[in-house]
C-alpha positions as CSV (number, residue, x, y, z in Angstrom):
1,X,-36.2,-8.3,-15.2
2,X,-34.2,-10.3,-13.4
3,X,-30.5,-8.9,-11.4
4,X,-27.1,-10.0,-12.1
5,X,-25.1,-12.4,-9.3
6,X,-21.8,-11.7,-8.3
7,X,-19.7,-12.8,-5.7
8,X,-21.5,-13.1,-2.0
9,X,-24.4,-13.3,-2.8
10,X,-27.0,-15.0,-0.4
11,X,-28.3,-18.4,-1.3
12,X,-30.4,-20.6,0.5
13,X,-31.3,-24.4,0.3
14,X,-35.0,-26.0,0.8
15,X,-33.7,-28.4,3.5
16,X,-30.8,-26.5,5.0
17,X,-31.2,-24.7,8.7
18,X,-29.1,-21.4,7.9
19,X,-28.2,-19.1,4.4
20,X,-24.9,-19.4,3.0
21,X,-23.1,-17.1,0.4
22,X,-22.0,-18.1,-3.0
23,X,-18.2,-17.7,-3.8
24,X,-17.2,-16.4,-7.2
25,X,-13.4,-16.6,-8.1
26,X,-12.3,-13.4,-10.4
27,X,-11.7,-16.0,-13.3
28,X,-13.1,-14.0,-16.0
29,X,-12.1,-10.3,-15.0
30,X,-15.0,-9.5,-15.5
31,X,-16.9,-7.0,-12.8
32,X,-20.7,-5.7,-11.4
33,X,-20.8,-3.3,-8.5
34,X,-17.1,-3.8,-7.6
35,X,-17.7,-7.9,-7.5
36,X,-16.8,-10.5,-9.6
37,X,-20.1,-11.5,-12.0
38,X,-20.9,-14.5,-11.5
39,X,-21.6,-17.8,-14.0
40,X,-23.8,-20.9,-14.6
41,X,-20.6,-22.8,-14.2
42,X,-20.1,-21.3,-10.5
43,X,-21.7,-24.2,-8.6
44,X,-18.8,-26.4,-7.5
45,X,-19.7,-27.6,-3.8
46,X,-17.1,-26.2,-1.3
47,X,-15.8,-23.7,-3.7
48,X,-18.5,-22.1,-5.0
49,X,-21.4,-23.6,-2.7
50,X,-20.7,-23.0,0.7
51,X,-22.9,-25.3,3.4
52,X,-25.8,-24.1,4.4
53,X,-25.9,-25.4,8.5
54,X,-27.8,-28.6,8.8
55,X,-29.6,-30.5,6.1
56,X,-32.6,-32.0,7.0
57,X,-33.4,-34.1,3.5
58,X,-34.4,-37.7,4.3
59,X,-32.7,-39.1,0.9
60,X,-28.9,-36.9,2.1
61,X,-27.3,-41.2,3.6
62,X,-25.6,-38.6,7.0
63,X,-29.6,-37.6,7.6
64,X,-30.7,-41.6,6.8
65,X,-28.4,-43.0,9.3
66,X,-28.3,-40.8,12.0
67,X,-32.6,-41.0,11.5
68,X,-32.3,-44.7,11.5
69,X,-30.0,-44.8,14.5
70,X,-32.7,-42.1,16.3
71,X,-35.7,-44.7,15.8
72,X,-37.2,-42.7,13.2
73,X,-36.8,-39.3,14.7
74,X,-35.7,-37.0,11.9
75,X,-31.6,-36.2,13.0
76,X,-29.8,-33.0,10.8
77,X,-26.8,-33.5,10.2
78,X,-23.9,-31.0,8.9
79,X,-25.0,-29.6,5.2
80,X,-22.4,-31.0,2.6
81,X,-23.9,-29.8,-0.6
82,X,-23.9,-32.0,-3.4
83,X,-24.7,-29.7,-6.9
84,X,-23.0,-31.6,-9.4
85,X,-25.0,-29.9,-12.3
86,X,-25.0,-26.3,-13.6
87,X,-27.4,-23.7,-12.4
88,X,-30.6,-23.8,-14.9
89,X,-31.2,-21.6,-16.3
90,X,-29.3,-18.4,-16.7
91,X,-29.7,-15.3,-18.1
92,X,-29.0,-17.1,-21.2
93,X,-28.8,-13.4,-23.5
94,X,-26.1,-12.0,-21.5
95,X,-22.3,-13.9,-22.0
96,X,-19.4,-13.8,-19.4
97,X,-16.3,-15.1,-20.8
98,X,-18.5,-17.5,-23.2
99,X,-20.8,-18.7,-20.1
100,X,-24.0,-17.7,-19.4
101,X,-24.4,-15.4,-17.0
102,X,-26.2,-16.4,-13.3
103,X,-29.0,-14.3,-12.5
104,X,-31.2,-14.6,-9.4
105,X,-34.2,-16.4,-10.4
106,X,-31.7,-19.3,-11.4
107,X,-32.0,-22.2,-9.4
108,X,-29.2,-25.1,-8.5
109,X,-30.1,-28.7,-7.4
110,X,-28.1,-30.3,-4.9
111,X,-27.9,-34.3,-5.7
112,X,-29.6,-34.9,-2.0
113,X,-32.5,-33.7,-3.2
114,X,-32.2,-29.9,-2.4
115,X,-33.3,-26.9,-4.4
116,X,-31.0,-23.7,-4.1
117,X,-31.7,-20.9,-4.7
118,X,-30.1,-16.8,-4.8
119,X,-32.3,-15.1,-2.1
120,X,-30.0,-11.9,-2.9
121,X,-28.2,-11.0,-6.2
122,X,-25.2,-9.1,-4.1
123,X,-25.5,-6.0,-6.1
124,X,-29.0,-4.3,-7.4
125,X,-27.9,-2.1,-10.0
126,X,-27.3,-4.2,-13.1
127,X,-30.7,-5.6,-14.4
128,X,-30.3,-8.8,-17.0
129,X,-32.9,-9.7,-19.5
């Protein structure tokens, strides 16, 4: 069994330096452990996604350039994440508001070429199948 997410929950990316919290707006009313539950849906960079301190994925064009312009030396530069799609995959039994609802083995990819993913649920009392 897998927990719930709700709001501030920890994530972390597999080329960013620091963890970064995931945002969930009470949209759907809808509550676990005094936070707002959070969905699929919830992925939206900047609003959802915070940054996650420095990126250090060869394929993100601030990392290319500021690489190139280092002679090859790999340079971070600020995280921006990119997650255009939908967390996959869900707890895809349980329904918030008519969207599936995130749980923390769920996993988000950032278009850079990054892998989120929920390193704490922000609550551990509600279990999803």
């Amino acid at each position: 069994m897998s927990f719930q997410v709700v709001n501030g929950a920890q994530l972390a990316c597999s080329f960013g330096s620091a963890p970064s919290s995931l945002v969930v707006l009470p949209l759907h009313k809808s509550e676990s452990a005094y936070q707002s539950e959070a969905t699929v849906q919830d992925h939206v960079p900047m609003l959802n996604i915070m940054p996650f301190g420095l990126c250090t994925c060869p394929s993100n064009p601030q990392v290319a350039a500021a690489t190139a312009a280092a002679m090859g030396v790999l340079t971070p530069q600020p995280c921006l994440p990119a997650t255009a799609t939908p967390w996959a995959t869900g707890a895809i039994t349980v329904q918030i508001a008519s969207e599936i609802a995130l749980d923390d083995v769920s996993t988000c990819t950032c278009q850079w070429g990054g892998v989120v993913t929920i390193s704490m649920a922000g609550q551990q009392t509600n279990e999803v199948p």
